[in-house]
N, C-alpha and C positions, 0 to 999 in steps of 0.2 A: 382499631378502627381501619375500615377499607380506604386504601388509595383508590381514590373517584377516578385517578388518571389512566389504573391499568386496565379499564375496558378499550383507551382509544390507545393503546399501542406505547411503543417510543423509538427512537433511533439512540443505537448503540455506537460507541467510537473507540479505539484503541488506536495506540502508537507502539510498532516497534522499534525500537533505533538499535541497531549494530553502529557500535561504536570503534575507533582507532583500527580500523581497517587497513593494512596496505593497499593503496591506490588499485595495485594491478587486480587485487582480488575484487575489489570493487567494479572496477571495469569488466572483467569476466559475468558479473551477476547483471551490468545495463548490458549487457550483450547477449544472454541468456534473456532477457525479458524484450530487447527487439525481436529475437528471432520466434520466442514467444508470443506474438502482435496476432500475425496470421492465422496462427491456430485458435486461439482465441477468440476468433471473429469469426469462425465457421458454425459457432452455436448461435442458431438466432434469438434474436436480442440482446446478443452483448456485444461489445465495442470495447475497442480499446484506442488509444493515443497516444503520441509522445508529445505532452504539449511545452506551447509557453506562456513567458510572460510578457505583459505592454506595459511601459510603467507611465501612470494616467499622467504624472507631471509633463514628462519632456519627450513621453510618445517612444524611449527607446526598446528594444526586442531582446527579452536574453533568451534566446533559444535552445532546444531539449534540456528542459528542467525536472522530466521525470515524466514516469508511465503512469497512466490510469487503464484499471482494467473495472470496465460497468458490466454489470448483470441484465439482464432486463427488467428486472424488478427494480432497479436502483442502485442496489447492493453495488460497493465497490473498495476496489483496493488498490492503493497509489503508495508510487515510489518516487521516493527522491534523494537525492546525492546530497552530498552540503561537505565540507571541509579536504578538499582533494588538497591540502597542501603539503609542506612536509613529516606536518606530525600522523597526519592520516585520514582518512576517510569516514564518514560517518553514511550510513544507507541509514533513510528512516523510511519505514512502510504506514501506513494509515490503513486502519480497515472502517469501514463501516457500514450500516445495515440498518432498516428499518424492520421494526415487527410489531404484527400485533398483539406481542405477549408481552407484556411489560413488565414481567414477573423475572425475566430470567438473570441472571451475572451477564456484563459482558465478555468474559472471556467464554462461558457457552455460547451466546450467542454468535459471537463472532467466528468460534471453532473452524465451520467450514469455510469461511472465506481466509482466515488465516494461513489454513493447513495448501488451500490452493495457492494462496501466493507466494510460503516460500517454497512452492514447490515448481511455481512459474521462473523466480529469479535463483533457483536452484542453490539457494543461499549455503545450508551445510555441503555442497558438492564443493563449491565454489571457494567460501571463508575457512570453514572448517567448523563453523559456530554451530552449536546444536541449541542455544538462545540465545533470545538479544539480551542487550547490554542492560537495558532498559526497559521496562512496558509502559508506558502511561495512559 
């Protein structure tokens, strides 16, 4: 039987998480991805951030919580930090993408936006990882 749904498309999502990181090498890749920002933005229609968060309760600001890098189609791919403590660092990247093929695997589909972002936070220069820890 045809999926009725894969004429109207679907949006694809992946996570990569690089797990127990030394801090320092983690810091090397959000540093790699500020100085990544600019270039970035010279294609038009895409944009990039280092945003935050507002927490709706008590109104407070945790500021640079990670990068977003948009496409102009949509298309994007975000970083964020999580566990800088002693045991170590965790980077998880997000990708995701809209298409109208709804036929495909996500990790095809996501291919190029993958392959650009760790190529933005320079991640095997940086870690030393040739994969993440985790995909989900």
């Amino acid at each position: 039987m045809k999926d009725h749904w894969a004429e109207y498309g679907r949006n694809y999502y992946q996570r990569y998480d690089y797990e127990n990181l030394p801090s320092e090498d983690a810091a090397k890749v959000f540093a790699s991805l500020q100085e990544y920002m600019a270039e970035w933005a010279q294609t038009e229609g895409q944009t990039s951030t280092n945003f935050s968060y507002t927490d709706p309760v008590d109104g407070s600001v945790a500021a640079n919580q990670g990068y977003i890098f948009t496409y102009a189609d949509g298309s994007r791919f975000v970083f964020r930090l999580s566990g800088t403590g002693s045991s170590g660092a965790t980077i998880r990247v997000y990708l995701e993408k809209f298409s109208n093929d709804a036929t495909m695997d996500a990790a095809g589909a996501l291919s190029e936006i993958a392959q650009a972002a760790l190529a933005a936070g320079k991640i095997a220069e940086h870690t030393g990882r040739d994969a993440p820890t985790v995909i989900t």
